[in-house]
ZAGU-613840 format. One record per residue: z, x, y of N, C-alpha, C in turn. Coordinates in nm, 2 decimals, padded with zeros to 4 digits. Layout:
BEGIN
     n_z     n_x     n_y    ca_z    ca_x    ca_y     c_z     c_x     c_y
       Z       X       Y       Z       X       Y       Z       X       Y
...
This chain:
BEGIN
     n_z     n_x     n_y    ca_z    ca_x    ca_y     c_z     c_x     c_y
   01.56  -08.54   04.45   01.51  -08.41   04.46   01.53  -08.34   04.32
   01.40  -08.23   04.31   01.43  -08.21   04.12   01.55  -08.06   04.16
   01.55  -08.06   04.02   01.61  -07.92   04.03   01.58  -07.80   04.10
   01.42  -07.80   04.08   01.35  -07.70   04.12   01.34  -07.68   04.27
   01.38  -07.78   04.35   01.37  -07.80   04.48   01.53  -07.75   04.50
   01.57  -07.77   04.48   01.72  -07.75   04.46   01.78  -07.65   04.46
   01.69  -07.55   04.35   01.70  -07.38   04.37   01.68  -07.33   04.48
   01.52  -07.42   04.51   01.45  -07.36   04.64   01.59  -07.35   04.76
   01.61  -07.44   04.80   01.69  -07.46   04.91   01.79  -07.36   04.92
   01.84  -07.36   04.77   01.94  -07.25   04.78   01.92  -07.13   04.75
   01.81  -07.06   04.75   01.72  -06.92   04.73   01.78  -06.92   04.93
   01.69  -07.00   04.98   01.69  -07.00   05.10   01.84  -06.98   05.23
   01.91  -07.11   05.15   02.02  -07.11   05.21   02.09  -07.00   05.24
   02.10  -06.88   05.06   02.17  -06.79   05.06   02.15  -06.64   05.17
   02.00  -06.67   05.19   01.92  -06.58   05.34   02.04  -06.66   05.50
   02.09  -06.72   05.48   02.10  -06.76   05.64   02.16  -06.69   05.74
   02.28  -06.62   05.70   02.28  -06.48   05.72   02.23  -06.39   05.81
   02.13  -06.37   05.73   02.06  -06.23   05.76   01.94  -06.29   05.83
   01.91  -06.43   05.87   01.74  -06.45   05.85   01.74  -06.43   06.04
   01.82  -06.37   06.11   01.79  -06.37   06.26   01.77  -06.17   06.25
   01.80  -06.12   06.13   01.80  -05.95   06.11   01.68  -05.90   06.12
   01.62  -05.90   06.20   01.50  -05.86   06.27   01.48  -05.70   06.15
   01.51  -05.65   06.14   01.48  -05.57   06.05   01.54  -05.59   05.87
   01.56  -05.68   05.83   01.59  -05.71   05.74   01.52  -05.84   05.66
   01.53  -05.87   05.52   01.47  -05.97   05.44   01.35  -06.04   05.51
   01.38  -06.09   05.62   01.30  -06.19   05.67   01.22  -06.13   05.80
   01.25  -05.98   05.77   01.12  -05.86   05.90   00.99  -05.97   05.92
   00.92  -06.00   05.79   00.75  -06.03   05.80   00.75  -06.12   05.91
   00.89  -06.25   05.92   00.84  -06.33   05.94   00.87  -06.32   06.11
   00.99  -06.23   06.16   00.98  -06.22   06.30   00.85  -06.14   06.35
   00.82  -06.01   06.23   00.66  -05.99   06.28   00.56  -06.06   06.33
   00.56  -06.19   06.27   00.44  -06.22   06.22   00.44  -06.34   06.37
   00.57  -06.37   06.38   00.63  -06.51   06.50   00.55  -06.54   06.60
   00.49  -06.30   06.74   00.44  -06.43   06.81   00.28  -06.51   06.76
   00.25  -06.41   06.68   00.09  -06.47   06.67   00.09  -06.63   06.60
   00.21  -06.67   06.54   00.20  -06.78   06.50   00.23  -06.88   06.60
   00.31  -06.84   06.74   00.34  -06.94   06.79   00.18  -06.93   06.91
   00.13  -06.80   06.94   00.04  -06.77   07.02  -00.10  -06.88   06.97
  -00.10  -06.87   06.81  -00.21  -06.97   06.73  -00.22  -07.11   06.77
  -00.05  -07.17   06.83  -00.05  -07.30   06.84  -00.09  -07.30   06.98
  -00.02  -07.24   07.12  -00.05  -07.25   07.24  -00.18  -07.22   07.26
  -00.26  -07.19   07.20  -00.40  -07.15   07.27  -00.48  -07.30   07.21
  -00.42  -07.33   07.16  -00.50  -07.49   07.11  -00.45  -07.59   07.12
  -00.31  -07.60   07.15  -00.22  -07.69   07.20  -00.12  -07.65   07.29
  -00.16  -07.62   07.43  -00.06  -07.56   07.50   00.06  -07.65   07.49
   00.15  -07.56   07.49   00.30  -07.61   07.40   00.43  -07.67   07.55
   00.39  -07.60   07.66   00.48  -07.67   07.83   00.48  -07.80   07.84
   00.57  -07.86   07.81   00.68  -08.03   07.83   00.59  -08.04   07.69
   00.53  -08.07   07.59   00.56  -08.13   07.47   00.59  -08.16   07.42
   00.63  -08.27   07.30   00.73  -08.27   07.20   00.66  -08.19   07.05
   00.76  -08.12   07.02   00.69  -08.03   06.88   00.81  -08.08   06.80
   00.76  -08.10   06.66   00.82  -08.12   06.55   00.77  -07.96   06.46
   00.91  -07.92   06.40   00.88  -07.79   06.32   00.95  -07.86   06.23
   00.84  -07.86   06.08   00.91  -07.88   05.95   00.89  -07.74   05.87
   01.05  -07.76   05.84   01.10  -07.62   05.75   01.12  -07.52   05.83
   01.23  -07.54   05.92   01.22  -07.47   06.04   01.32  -07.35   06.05
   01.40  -07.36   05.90   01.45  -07.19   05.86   01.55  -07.22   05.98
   01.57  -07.09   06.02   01.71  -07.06   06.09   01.68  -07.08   06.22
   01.55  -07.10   06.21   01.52  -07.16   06.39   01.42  -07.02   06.44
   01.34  -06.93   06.38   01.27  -06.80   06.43   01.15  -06.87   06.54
   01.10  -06.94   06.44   00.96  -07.01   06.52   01.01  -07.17   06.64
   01.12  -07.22   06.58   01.15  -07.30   06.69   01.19  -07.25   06.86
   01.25  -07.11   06.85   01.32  -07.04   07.00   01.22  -07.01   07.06
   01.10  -06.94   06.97   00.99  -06.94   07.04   00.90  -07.02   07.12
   00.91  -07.15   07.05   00.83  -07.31   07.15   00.89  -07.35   07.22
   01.06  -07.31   07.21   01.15  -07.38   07.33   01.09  -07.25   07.44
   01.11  -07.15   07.44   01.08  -07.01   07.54   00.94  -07.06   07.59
   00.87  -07.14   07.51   00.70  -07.15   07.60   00.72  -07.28   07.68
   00.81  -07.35   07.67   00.86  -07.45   07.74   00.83  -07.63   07.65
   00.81  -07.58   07.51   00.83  -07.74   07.42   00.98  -07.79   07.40
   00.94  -07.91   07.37   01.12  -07.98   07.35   01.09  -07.98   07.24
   01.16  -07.93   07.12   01.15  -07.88   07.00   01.27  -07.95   06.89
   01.17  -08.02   06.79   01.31  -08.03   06.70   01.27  -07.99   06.55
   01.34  -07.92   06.52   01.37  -07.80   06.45   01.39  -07.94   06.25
   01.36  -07.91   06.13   01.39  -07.99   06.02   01.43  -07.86   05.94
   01.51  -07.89   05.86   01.53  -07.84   05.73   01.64  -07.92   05.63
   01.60  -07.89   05.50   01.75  -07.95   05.43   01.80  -07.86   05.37
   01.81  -07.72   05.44   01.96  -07.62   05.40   02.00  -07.61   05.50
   02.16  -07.67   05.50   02.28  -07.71   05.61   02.30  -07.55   05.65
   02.28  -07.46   05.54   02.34  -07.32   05.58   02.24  -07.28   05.69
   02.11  -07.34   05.71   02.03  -07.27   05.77   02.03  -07.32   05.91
   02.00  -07.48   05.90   02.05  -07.52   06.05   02.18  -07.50   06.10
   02.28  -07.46   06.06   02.40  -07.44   06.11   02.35  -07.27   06.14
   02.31  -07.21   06.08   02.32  -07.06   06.13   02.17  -07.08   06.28
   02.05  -07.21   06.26   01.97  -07.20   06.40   02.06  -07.24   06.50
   02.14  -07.35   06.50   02.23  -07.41   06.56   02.34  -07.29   06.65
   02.36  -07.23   06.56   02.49  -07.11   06.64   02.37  -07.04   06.71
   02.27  -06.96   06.67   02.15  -06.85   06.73   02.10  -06.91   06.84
   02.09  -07.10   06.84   01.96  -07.13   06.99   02.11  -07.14   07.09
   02.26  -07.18   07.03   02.38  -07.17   07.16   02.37  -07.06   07.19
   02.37  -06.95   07.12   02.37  -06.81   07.22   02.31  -06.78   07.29
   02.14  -06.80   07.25   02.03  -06.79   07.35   02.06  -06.89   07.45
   02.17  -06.99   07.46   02.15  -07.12   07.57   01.97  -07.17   07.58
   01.94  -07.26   07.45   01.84  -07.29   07.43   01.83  -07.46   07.35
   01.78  -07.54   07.41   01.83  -07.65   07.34   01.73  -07.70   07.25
   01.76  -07.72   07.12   01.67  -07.75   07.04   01.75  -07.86   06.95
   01.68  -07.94   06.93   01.73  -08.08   06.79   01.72  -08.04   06.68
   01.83  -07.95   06.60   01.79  -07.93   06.46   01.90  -08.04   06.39
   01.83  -08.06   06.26   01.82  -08.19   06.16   01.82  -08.13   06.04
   01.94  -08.16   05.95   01.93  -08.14   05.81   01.90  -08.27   05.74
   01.78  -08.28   05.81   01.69  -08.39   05.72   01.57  -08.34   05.64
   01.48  -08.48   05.57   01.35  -08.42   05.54   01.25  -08.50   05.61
   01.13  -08.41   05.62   01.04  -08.50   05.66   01.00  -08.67   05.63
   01.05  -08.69   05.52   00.99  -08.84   05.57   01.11  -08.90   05.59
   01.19  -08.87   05.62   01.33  -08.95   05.71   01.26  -08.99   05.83
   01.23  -08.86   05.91   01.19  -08.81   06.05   01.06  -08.93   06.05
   00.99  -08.91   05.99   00.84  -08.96   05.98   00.86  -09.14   05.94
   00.98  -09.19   05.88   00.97  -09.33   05.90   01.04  -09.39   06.03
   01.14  -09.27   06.09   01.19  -09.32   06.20   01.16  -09.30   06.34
   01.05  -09.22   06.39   01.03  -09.20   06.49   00.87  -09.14   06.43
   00.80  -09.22   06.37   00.61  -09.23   06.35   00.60  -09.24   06.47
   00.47  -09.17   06.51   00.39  -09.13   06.62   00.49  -09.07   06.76
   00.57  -09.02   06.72   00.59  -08.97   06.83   00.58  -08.78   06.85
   00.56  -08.73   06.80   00.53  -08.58   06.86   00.38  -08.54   06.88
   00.37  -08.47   06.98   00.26  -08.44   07.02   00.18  -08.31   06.97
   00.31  -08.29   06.88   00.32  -08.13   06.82   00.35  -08.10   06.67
   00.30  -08.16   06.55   00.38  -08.10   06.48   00.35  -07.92   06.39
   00.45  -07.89   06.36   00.41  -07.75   06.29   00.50  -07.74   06.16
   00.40  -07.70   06.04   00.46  -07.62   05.91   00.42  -07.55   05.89
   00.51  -07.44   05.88   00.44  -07.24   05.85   00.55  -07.26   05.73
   00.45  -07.16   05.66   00.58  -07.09   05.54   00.65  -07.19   05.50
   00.62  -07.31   05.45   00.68  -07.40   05.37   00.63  -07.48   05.23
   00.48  -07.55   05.31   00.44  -07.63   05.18   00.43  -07.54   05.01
   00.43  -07.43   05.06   00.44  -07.32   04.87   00.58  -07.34   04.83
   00.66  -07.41   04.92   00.81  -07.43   04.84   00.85  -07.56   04.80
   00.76  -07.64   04.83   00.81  -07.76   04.80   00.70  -07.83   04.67
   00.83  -07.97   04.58   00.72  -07.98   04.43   00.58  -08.04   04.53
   00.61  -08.14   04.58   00.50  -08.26   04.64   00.44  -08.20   04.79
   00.35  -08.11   04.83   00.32  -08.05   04.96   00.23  -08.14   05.02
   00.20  -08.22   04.91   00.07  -08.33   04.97   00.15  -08.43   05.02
   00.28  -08.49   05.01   00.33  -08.57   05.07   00.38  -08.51   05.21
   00.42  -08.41   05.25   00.48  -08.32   05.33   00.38  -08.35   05.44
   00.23  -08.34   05.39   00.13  -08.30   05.48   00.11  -08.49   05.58
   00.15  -08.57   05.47   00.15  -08.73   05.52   00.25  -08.74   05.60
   00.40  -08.70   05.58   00.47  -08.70   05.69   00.45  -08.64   05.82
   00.42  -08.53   05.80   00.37  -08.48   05.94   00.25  -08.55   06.02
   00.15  -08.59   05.93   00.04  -08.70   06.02   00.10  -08.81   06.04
   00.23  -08.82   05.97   00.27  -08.99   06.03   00.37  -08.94   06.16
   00.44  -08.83   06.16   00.54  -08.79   06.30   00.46  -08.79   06.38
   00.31  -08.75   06.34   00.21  -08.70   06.51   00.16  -08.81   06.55
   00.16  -08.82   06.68   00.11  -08.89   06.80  -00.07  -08.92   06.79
  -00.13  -09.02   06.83  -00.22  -09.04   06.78  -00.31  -08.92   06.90
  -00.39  -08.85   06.89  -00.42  -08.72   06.96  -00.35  -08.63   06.98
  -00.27  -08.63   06.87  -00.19  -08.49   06.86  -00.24  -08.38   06.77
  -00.16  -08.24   06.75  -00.23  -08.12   06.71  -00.15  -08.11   06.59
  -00.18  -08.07   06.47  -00.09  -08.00   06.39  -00.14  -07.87   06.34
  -00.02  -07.84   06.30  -00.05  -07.67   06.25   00.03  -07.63   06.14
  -00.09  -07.59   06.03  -00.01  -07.59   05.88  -00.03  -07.43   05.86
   00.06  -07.33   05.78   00.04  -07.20   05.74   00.10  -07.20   05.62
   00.04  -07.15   05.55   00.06  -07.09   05.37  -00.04  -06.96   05.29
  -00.01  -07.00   05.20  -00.06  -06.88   05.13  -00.18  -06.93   04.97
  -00.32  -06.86   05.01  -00.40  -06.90   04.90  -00.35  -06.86   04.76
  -00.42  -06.96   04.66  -00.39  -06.93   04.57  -00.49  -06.85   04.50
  -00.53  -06.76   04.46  -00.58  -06.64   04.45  -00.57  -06.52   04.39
  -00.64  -06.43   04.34  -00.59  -06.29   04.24  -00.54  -06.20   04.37
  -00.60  -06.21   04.45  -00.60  -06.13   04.60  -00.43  -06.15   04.69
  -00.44  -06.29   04.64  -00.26  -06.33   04.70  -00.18  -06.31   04.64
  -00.19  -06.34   04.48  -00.09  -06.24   04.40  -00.06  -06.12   04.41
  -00.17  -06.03   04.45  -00.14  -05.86   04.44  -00.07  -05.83   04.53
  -00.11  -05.91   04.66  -00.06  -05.83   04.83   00.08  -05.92   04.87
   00.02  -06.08   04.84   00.15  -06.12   04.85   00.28  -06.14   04.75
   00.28  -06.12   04.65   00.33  -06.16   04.56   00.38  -06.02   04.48
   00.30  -05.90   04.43   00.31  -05.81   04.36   00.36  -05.71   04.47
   00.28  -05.71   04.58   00.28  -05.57   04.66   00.42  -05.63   04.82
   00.39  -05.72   04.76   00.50  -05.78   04.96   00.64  -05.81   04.88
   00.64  -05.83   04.74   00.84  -05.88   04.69   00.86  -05.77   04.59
   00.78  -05.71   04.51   00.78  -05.64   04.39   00.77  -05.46   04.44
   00.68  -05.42   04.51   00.65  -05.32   04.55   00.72  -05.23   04.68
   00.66  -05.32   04.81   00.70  -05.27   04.97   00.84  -05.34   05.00
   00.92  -05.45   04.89   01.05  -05.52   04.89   01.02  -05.60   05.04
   00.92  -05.66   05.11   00.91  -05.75   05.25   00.99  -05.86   05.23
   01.01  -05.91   05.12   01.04  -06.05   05.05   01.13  -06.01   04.96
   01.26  -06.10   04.94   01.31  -06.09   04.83   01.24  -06.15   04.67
   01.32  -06.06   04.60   01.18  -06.09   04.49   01.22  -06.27   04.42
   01.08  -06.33   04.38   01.08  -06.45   04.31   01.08  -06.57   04.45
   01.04  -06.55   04.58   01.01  -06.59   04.69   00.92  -06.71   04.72
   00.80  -06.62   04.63   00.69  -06.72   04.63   00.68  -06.77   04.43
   00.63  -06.86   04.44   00.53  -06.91   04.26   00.44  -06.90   04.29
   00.39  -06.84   04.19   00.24  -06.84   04.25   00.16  -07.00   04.20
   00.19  -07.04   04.12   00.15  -07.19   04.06   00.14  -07.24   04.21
   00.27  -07.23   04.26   00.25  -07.32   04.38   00.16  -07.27   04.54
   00.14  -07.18   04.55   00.05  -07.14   04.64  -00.08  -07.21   04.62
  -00.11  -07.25   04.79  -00.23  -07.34   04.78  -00.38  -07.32   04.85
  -00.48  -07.35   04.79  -00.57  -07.32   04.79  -00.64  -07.37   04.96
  -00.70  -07.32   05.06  -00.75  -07.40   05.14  -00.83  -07.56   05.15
  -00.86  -07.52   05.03  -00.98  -07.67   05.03  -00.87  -07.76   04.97
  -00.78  -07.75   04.92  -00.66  -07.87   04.88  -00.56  -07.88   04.98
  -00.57  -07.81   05.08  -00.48  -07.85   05.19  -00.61  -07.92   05.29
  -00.69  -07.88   05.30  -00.77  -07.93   05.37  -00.80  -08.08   05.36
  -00.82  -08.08   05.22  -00.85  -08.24   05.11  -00.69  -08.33   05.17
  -00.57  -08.26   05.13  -00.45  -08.35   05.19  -00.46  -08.41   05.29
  -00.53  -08.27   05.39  -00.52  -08.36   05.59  -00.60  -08.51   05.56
  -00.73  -08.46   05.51  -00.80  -08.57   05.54  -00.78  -08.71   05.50
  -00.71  -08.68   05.39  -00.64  -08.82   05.31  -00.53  -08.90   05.35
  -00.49  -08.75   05.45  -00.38  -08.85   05.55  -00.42  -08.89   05.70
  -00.57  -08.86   05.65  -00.60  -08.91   05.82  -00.65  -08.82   05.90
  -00.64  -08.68   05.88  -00.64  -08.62   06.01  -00.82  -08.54   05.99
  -00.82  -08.49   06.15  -00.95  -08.40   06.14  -00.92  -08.23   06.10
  -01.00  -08.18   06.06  -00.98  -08.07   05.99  -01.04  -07.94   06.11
  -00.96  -07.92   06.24  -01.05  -07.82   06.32  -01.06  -07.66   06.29
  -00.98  -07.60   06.22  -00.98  -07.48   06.22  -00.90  -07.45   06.10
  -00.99  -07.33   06.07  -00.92  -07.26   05.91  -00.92  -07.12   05.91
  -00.81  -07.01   05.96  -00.82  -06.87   05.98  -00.75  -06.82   05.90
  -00.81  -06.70   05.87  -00.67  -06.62   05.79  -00.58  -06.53   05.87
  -00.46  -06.47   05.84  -00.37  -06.41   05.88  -00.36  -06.28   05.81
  -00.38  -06.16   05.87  -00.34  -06.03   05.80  -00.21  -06.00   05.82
  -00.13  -05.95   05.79  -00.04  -05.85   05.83  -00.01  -05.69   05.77
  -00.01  -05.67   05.87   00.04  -05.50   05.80   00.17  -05.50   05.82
   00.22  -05.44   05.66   00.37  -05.42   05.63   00.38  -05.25   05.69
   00.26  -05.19   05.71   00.32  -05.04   05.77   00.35  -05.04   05.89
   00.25  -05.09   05.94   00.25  -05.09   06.14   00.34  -05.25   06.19
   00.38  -05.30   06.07   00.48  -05.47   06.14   00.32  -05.48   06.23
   00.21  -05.51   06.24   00.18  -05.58   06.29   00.08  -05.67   06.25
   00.02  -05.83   06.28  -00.02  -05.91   06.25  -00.12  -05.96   06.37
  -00.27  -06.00   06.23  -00.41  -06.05   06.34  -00.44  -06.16   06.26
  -00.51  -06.20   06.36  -00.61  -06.32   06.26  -00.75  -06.25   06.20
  -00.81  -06.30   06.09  -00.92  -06.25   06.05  -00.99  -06.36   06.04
  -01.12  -06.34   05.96  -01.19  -06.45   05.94  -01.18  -06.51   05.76
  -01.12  -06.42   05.72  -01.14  -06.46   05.59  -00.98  -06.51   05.57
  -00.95  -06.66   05.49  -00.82  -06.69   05.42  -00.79  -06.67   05.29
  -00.80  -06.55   05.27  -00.80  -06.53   05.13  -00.65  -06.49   05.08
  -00.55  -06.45   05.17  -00.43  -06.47   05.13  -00.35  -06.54   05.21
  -00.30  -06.50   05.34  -00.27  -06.62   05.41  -00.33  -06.67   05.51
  -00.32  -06.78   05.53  -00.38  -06.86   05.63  -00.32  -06.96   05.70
  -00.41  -07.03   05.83  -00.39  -07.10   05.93  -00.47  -07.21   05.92
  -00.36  -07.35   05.92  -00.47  -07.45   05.95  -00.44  -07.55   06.04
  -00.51  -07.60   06.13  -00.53  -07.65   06.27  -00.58  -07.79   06.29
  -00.49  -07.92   06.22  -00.60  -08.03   06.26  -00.57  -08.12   06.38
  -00.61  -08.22   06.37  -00.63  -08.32   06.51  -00.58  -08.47   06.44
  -00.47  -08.53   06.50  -00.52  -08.71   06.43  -00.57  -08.76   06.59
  -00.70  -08.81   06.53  -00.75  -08.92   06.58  -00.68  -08.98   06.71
  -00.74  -08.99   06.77  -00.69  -09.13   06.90  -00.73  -09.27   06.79
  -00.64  -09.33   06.85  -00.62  -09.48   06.82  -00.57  -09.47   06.65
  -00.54  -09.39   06.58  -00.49  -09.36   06.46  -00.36  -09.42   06.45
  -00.32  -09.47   06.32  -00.22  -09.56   06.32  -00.12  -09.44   06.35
């Protein structure tokens, strides 16, 4: 793992804390929760499935798939964070499998088994996102759904996300995102397919930081939603 990944983790870690503070650091992302989890159930209804969440933070978007009725296992490699989902899903009396592992641990030891996998708000943190995106097509089940969310790279995603969401309206702590590393739709799109999968849907994501609330639009010009398929009979 380089350095740089290393920071990451611990940018992160040092949030664990606070990251269930519904009105605090990590507001956008309980904003933003049900439409992300609402984005998966309307295309993969989520009752008895197995979901895999990579980068699954303190567990926000995992409590949600266990509450729709998925068996959910939850990845991260900051110990602070699964130990603080770990204490939040006992309180809720909520059973979820969280793992301070990384994806291709998960993905050499149990390939093809989820029916579900999901990564929000992650691949812009990691150096290699294109490998990230092979692990998840190797965890999913051959006719399974995945669901990837990030942020374009763009003059439009610098201002709103980057200048106006960590620098300006403080949504994010600042130095959150790089923008180097924010990724373009057609280069996530290019990853799925090179690992296999079908490319079904590409939406963007608004949010308003005044009203906390969050739509889909049609345009991905800052953040977005991506929605593919592997194959039946796919290795």
């Amino acid at each position: 793992m380089t350095q740089d990944q290393n920071a990451e983790l611990a940018k992160f870690g040092q949030l664990a804390a606070r990251w269930w503070d519904a009105t605090g650091e990590m507001r956008a992302l309980h904003d933003i929760n049900p439409l992300r989890c609402d984005f998966i159930d309307r295309r993969a209804p989520l009752a008895g499935k197995r979901v895999l969440d990579v980068g699954c933070g303190a567990g926000i978007l995992c409590e949600a798939l266990a509450r729709r009725g998925a068996k959910v296992t939850g990845l991260d490699l900051a110990p602070e964070l699964i130990e603080a989902a770990r204490a939040h899903a006992a309180e809720a009396d909520l059973e979820i499998d969280y793992r301070c592992t990384s994806s291709r641990d998960v993905s050499a030891e149990q390939a093809g088994t989820f029916d579900i996998v999901v990564c929000y708000e992650m691949l812009e943190h990691v150096d290699e996102p294109a490998y990230v995106v092979e692990d998840c097509a190797m965890a999913c089940a051959p006719g399974g759904q995945l669901f990837f969310s990030t942020i374009n790279r763009s003059a439009k995603s610098w201002l709103l996300a980057i200048g106006a969401g960590e620098y300006l309206l403080h949504l994010l702590p600042r130095g959150t995102h790089d923008y180097a590393k924010l990724i373009r739709p057609a280069e996530l799109s290019r990853w799925c397919r090179n690992a296999g999968l079908d490319v079904e849907t590409i939406c963007g994501m608004h949010y308003n930081p005044l009203t906390h609330g969050a739509r889909l639009s049609r345009s991905p010009d800052v953040n977005y939603f991506l929605h593919a398929r592997k194959p039946e009979g796919a290795a």
